[in-house]
PDB file with SEQRES, HELIX, SHEET and CRYST1 records, atoms N, CA, C and O in Angstrom:
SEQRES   1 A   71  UNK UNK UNK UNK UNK UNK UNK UNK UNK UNK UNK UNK UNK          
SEQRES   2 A   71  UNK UNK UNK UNK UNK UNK UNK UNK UNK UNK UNK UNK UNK          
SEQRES   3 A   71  UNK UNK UNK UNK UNK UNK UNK UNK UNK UNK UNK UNK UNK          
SEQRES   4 A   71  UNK UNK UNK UNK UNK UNK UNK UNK UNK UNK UNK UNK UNK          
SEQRES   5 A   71  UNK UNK UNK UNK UNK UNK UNK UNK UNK UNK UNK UNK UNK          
SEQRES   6 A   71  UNK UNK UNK UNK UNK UNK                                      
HELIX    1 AA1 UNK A    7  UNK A   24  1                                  18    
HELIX    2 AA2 UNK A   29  UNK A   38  1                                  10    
HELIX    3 AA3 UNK A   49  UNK A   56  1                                   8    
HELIX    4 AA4 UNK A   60  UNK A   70  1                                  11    
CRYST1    1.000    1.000    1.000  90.00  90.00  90.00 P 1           1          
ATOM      1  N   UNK A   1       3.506  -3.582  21.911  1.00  0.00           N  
ATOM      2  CA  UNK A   1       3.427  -3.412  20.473  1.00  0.00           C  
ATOM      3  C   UNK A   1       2.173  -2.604  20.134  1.00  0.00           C  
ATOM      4  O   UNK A   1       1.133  -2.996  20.664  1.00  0.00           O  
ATOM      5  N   UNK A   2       2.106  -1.444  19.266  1.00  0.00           N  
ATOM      6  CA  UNK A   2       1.061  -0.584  19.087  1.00  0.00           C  
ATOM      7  C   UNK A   2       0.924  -1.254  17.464  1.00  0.00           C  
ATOM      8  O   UNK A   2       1.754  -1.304  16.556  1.00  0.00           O  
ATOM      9  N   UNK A   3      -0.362  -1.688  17.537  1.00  0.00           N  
ATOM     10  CA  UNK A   3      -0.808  -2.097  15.828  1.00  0.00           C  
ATOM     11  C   UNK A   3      -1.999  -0.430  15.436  1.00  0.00           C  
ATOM     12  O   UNK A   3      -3.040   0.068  15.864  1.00  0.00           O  
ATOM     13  N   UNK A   4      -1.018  -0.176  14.452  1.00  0.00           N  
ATOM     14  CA  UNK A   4      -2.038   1.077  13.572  1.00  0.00           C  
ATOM     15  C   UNK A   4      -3.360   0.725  13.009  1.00  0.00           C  
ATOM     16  O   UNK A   4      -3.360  -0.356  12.419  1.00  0.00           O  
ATOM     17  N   UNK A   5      -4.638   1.445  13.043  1.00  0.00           N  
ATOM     18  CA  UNK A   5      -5.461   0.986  12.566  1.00  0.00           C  
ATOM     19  C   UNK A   5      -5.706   2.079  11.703  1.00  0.00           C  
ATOM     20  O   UNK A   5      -5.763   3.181  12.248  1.00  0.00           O  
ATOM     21  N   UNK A   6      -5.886   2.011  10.303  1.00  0.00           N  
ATOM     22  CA  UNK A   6      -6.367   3.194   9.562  1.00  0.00           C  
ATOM     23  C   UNK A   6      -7.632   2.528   9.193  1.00  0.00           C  
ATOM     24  O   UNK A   6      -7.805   1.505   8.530  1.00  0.00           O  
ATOM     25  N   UNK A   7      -8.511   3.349   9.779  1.00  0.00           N  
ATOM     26  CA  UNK A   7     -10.007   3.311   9.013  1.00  0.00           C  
ATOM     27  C   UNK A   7     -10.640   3.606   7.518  1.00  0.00           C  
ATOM     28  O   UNK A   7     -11.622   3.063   7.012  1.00  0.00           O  
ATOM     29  N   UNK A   8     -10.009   4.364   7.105  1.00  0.00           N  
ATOM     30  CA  UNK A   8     -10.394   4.867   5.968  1.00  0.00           C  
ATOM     31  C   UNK A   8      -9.488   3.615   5.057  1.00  0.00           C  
ATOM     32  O   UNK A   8     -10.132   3.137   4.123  1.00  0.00           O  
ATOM     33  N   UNK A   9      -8.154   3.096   5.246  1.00  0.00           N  
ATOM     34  CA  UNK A   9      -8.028   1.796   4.369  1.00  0.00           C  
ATOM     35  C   UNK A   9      -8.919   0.397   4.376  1.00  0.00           C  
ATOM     36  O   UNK A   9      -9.216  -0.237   3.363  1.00  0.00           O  
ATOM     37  N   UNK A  10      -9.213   0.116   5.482  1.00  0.00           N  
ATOM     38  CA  UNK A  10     -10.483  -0.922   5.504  1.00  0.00           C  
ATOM     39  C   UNK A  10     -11.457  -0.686   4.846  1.00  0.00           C  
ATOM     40  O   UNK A  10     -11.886  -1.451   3.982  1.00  0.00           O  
ATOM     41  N   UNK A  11     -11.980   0.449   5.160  1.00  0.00           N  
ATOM     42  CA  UNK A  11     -13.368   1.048   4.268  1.00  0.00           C  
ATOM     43  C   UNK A  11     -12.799   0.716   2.836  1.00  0.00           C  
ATOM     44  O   UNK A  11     -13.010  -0.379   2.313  1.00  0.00           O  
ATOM     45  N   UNK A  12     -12.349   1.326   2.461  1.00  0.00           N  
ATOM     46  CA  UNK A  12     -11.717   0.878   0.763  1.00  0.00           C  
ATOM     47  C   UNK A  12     -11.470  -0.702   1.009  1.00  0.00           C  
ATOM     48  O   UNK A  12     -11.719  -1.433   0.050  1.00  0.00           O  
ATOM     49  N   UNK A  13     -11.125  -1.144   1.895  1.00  0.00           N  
ATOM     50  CA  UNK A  13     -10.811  -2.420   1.576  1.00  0.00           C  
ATOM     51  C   UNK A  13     -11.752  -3.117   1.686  1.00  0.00           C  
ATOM     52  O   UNK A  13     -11.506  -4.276   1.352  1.00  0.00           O  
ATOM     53  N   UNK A  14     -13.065  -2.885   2.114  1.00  0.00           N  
ATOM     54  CA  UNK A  14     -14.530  -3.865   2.785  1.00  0.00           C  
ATOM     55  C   UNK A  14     -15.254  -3.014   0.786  1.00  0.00           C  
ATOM     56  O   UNK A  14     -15.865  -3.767   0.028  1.00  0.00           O  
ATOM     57  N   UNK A  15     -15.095  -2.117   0.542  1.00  0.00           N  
ATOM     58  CA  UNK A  15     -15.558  -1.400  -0.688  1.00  0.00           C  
ATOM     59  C   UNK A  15     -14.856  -2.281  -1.590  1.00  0.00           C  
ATOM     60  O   UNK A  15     -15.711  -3.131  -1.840  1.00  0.00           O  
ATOM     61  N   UNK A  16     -13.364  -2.722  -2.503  1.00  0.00           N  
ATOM     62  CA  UNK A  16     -13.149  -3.421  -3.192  1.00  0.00           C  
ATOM     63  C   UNK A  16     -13.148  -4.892  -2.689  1.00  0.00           C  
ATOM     64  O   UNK A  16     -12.522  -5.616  -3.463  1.00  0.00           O  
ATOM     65  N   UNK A  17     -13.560  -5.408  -1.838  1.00  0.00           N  
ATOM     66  CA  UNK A  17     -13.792  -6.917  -1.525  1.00  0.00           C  
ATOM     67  C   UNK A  17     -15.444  -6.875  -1.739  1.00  0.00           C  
ATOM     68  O   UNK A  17     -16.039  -7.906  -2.056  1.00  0.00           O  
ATOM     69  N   UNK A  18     -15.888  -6.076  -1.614  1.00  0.00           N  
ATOM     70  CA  UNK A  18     -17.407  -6.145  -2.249  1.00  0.00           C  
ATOM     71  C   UNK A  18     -17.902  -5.980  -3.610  1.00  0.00           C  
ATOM     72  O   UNK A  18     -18.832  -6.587  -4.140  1.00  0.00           O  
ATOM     73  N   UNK A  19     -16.953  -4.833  -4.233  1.00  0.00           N  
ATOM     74  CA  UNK A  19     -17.232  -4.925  -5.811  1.00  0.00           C  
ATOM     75  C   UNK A  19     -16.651  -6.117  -6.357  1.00  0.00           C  
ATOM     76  O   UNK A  19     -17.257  -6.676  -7.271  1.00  0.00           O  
ATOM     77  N   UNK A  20     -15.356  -6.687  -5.855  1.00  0.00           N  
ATOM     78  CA  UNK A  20     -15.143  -8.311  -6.715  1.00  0.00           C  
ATOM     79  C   UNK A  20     -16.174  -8.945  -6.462  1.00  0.00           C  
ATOM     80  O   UNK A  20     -16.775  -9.190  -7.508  1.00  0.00           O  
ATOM     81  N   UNK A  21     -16.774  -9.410  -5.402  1.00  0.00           N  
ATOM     82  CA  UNK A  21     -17.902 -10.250  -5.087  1.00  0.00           C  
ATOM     83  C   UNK A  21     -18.964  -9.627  -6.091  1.00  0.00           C  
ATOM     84  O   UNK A  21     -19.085 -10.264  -7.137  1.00  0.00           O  
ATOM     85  N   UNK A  22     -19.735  -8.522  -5.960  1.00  0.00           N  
ATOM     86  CA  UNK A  22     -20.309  -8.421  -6.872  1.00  0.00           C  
ATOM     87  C   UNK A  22     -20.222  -8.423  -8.769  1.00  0.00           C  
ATOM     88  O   UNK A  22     -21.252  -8.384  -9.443  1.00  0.00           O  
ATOM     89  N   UNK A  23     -19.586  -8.447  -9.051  1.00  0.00           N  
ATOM     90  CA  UNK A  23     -18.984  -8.458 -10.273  1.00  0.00           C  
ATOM     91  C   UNK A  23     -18.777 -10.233 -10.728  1.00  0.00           C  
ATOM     92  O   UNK A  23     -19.298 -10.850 -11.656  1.00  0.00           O  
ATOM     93  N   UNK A  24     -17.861 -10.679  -9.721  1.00  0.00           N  
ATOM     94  CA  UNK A  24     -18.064 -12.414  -9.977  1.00  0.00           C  
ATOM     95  C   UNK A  24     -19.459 -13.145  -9.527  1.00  0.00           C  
ATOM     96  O   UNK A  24     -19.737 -14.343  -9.572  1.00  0.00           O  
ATOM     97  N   UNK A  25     -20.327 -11.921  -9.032  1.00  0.00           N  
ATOM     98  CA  UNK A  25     -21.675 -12.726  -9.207  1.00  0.00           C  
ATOM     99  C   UNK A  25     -22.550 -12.333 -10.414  1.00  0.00           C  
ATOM    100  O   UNK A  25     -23.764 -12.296 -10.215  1.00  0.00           O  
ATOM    101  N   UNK A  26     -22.176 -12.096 -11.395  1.00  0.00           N  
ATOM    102  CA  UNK A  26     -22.524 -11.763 -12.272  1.00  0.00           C  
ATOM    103  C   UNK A  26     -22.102 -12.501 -13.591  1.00  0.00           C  
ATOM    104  O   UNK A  26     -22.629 -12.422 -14.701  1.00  0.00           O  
ATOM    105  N   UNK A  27     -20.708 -13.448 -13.072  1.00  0.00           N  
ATOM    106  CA  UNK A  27     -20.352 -14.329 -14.373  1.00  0.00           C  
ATOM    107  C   UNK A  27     -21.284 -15.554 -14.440  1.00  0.00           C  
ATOM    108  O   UNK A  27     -22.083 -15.687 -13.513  1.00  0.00           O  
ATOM    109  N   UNK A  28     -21.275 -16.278 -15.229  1.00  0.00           N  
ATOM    110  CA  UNK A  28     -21.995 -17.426 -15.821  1.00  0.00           C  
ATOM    111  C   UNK A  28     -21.370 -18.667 -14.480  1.00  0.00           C  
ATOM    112  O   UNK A  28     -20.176 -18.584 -14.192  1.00  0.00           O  
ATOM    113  N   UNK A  29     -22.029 -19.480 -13.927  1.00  0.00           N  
ATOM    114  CA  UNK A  29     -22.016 -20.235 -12.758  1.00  0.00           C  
ATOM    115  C   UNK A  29     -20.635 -20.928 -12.932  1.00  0.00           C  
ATOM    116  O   UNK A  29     -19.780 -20.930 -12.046  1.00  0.00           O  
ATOM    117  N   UNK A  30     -20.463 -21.615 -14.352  1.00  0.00           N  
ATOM    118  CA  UNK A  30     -18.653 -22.304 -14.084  1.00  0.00           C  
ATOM    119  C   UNK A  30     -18.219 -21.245 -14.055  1.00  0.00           C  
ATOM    120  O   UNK A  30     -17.786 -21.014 -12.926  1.00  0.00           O  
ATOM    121  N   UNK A  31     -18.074 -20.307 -14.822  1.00  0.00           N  
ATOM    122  CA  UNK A  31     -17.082 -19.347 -14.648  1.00  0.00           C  
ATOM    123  C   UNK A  31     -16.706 -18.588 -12.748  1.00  0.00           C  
ATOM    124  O   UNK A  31     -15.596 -18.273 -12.320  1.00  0.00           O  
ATOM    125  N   UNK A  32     -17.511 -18.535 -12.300  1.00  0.00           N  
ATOM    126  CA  UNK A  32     -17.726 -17.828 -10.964  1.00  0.00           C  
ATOM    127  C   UNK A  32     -16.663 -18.944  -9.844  1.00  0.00           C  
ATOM    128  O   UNK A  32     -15.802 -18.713  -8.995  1.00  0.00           O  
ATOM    129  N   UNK A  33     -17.256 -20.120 -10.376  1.00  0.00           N  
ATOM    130  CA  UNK A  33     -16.709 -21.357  -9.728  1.00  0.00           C  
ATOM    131  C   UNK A  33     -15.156 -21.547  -9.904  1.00  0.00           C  
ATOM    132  O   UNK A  33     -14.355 -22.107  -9.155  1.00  0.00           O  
ATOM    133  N   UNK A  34     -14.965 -20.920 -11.105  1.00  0.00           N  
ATOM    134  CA  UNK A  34     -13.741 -21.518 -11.565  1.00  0.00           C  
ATOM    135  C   UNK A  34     -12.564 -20.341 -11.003  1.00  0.00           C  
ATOM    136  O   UNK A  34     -11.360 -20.523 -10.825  1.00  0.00           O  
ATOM    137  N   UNK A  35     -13.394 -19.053 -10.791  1.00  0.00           N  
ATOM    138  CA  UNK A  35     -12.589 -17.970 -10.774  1.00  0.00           C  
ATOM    139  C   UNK A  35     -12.536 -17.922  -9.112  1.00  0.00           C  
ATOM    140  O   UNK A  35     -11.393 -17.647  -8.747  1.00  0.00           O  
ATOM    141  N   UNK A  36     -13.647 -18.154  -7.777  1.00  0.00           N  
ATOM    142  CA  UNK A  36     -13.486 -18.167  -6.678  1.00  0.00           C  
ATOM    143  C   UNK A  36     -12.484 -19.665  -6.542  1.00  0.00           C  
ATOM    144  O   UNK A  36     -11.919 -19.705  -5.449  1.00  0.00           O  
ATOM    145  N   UNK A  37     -12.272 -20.501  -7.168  1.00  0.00           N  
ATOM    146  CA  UNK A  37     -11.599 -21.276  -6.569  1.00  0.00           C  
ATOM    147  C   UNK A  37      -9.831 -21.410  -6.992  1.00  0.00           C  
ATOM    148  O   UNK A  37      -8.938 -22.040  -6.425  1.00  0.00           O  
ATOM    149  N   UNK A  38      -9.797 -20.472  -8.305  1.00  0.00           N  
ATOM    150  CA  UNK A  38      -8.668 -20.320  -8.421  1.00  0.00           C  
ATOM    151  C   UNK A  38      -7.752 -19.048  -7.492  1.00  0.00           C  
ATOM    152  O   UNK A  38      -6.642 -18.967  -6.968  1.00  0.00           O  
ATOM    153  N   UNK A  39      -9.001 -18.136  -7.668  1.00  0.00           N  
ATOM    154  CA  UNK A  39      -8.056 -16.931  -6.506  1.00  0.00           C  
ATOM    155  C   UNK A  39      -8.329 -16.881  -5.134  1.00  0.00           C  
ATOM    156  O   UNK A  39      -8.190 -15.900  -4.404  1.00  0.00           O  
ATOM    157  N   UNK A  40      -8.849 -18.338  -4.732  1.00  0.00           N  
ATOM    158  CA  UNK A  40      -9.215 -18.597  -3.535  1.00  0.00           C  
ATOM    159  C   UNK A  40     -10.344 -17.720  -2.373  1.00  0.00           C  
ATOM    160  O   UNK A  40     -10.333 -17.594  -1.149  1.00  0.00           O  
ATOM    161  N   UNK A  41     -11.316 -17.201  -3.526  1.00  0.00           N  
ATOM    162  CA  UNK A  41     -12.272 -16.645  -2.653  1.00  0.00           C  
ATOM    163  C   UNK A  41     -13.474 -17.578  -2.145  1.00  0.00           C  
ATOM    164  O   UNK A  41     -13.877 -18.697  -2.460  1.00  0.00           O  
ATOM    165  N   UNK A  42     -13.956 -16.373  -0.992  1.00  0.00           N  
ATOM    166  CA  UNK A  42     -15.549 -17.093  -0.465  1.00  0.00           C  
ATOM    167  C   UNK A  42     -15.058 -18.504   0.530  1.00  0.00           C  
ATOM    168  O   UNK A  42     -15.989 -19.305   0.621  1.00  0.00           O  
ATOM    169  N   UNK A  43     -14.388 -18.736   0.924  1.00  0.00           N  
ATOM    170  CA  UNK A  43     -13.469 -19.968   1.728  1.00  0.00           C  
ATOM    171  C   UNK A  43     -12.873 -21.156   0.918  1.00  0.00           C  
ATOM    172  O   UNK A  43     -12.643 -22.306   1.293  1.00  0.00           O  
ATOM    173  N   UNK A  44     -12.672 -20.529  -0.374  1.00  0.00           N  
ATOM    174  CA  UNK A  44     -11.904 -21.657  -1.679  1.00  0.00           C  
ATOM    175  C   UNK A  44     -10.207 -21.439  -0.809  1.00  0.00           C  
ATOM    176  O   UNK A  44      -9.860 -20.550  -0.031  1.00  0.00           O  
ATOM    177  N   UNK A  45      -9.497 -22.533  -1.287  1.00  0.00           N  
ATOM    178  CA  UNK A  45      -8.506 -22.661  -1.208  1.00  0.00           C  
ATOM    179  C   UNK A  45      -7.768 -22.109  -2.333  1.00  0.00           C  
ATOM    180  O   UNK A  45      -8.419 -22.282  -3.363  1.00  0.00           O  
ATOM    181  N   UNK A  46      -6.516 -21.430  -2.570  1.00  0.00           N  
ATOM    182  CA  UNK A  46      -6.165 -21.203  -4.365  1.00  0.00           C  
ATOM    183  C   UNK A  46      -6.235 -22.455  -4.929  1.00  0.00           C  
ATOM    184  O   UNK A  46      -6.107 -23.434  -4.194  1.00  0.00           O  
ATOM    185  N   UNK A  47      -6.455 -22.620  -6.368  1.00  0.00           N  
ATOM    186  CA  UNK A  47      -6.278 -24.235  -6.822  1.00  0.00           C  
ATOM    187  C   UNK A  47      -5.115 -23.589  -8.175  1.00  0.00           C  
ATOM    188  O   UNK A  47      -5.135 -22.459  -8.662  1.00  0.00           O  
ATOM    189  N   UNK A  48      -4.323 -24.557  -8.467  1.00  0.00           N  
ATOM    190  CA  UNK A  48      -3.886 -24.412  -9.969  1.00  0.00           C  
ATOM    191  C   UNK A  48      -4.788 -24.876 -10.553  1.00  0.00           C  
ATOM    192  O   UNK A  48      -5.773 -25.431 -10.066  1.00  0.00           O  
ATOM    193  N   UNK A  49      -4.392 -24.584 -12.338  1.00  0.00           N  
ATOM    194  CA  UNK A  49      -4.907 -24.748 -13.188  1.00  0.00           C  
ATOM    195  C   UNK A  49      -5.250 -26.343 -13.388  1.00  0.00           C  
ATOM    196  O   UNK A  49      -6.326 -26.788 -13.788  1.00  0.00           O  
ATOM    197  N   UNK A  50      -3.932 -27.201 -12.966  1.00  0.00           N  
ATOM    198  CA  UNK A  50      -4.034 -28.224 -12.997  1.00  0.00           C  
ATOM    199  C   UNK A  50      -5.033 -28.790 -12.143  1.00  0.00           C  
ATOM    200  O   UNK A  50      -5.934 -29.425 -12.692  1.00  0.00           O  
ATOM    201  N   UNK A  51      -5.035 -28.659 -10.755  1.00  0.00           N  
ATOM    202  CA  UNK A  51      -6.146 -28.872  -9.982  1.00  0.00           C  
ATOM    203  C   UNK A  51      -7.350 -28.701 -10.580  1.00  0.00           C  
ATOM    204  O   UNK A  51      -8.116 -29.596 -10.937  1.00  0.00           O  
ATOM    205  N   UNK A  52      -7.481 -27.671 -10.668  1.00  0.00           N  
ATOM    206  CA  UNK A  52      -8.851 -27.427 -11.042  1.00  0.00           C  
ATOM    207  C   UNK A  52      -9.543 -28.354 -12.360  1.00  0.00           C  
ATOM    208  O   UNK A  52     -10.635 -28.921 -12.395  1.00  0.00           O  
ATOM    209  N   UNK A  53      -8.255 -28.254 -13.620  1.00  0.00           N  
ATOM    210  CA  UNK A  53      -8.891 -29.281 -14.340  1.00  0.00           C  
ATOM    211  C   UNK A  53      -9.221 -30.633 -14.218  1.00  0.00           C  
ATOM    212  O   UNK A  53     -10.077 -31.196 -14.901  1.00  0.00           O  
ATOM    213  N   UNK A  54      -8.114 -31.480 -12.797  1.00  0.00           N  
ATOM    214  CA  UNK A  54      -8.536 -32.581 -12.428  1.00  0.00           C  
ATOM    215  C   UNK A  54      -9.530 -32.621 -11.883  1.00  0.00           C  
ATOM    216  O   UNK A  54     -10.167 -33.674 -11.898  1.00  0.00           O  
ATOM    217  N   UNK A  55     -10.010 -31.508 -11.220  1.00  0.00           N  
ATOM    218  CA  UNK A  55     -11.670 -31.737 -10.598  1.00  0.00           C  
ATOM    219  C   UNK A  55     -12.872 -31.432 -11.266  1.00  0.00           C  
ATOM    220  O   UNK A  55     -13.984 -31.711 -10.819  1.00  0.00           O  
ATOM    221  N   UNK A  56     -12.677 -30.922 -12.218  1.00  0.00           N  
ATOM    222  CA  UNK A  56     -13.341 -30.810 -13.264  1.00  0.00           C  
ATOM    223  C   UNK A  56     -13.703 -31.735 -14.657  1.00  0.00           C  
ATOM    224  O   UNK A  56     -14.674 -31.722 -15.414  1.00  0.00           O  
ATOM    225  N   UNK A  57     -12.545 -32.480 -14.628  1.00  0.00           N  
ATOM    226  CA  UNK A  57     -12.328 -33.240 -15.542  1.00  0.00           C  
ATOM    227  C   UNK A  57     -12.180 -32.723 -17.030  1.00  0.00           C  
ATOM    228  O   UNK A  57     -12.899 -32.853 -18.020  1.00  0.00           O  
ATOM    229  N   UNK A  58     -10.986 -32.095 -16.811  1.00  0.00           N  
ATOM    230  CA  UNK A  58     -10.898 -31.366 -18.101  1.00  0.00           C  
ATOM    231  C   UNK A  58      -9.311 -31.077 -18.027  1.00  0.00           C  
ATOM    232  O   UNK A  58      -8.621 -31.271 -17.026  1.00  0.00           O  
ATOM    233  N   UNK A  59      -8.718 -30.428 -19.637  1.00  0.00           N  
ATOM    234  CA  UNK A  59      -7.174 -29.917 -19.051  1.00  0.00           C  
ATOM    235  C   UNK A  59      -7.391 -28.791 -18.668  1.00  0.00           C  
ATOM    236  O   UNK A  59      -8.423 -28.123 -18.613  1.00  0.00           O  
ATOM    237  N   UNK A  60      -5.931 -28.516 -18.286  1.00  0.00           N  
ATOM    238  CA  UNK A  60      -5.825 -27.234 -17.571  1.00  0.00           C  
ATOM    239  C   UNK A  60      -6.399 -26.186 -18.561  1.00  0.00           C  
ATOM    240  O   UNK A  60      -7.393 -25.500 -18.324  1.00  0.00           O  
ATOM    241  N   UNK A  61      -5.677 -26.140 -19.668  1.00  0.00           N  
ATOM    242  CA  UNK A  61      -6.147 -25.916 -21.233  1.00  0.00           C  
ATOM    243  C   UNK A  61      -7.485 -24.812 -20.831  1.00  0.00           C  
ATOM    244  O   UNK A  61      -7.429 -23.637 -20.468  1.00  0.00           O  
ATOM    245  N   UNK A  62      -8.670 -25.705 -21.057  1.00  0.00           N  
ATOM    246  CA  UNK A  62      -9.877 -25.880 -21.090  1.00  0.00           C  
ATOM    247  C   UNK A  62     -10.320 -24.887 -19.903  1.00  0.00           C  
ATOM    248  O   UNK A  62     -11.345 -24.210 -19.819  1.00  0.00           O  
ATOM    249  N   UNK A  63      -9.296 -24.998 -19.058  1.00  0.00           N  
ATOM    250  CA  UNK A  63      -9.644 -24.099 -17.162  1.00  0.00           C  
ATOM    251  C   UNK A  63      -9.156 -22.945 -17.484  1.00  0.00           C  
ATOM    252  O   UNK A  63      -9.759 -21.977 -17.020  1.00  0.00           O  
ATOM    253  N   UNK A  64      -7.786 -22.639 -18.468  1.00  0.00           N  
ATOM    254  CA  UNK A  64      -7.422 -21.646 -18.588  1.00  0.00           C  
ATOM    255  C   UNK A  64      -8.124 -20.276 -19.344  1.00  0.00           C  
ATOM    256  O   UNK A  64      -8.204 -19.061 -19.158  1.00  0.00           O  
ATOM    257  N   UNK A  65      -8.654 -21.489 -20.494  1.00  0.00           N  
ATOM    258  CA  UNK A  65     -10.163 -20.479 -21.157  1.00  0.00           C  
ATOM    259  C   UNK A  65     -11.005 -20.206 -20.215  1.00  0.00           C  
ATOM    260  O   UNK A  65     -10.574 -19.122 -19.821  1.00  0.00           O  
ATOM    261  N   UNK A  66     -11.879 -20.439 -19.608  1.00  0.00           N  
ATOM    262  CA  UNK A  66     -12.785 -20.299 -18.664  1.00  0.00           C  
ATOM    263  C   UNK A  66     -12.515 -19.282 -17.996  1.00  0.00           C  
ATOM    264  O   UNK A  66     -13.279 -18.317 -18.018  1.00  0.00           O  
ATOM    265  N   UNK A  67     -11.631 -19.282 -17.428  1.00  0.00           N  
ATOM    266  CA  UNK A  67     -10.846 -18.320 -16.235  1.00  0.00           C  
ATOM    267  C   UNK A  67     -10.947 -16.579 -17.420  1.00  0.00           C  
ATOM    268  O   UNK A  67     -11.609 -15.549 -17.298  1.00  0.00           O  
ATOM    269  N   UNK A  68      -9.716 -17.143 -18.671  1.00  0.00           N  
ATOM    270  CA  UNK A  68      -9.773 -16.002 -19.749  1.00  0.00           C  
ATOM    271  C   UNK A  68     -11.074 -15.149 -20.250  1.00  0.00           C  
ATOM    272  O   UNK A  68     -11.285 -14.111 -20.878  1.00  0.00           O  
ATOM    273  N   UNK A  69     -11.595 -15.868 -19.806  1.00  0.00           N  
ATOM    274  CA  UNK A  69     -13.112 -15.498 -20.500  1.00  0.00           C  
ATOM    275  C   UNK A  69     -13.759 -14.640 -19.046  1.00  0.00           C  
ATOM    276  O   UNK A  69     -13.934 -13.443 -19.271  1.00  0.00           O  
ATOM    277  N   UNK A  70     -14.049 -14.997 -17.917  1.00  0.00           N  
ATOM    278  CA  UNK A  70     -14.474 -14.856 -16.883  1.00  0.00           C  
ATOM    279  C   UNK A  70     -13.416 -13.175 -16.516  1.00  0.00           C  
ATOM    280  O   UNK A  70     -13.991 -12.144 -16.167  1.00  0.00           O  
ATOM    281  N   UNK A  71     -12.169 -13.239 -16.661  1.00  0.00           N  
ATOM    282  CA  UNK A  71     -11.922 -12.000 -16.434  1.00  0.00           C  
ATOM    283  C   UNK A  71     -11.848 -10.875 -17.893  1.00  0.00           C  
ATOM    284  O   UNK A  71     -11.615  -9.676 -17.737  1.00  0.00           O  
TER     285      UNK A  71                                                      
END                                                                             
């Protein structure tokens, strides 16, 4: 089996996995929290909305603003 390696797509791809990181380090600390653990970055798992508001202690509601706001 021959696996293709294109270099120049990684590069773009190590380039936009670094501007999200930088950019969500720039939101307000829940927000960052709320947004790596919903789209499962940095070694988050994805969470739903629901999840997240049970660990938070809040409704989903409340997670969904956060998130709205954050992007």
């Amino acid at each position: 089996m021959v696996v293709d390696f294109d270099p120049l797509a990684s590069l773009v791809e190590q380039e936009i996995e670094g501007a999200l990181h930088a950019l969500v380090a720039h939101l307000p600390v829940k927000q960052q929290q709320i947004v790596r653990a919903y789209y499962g970055l940095d070694g988050y798992t994805p969470h739903t909305l629901v999840q997240l508001g049970k660990e938070w202690g809040c409704t989903k509601q409340a997670v969904h603003y956060h998130l709205r706001r954050a992007l």
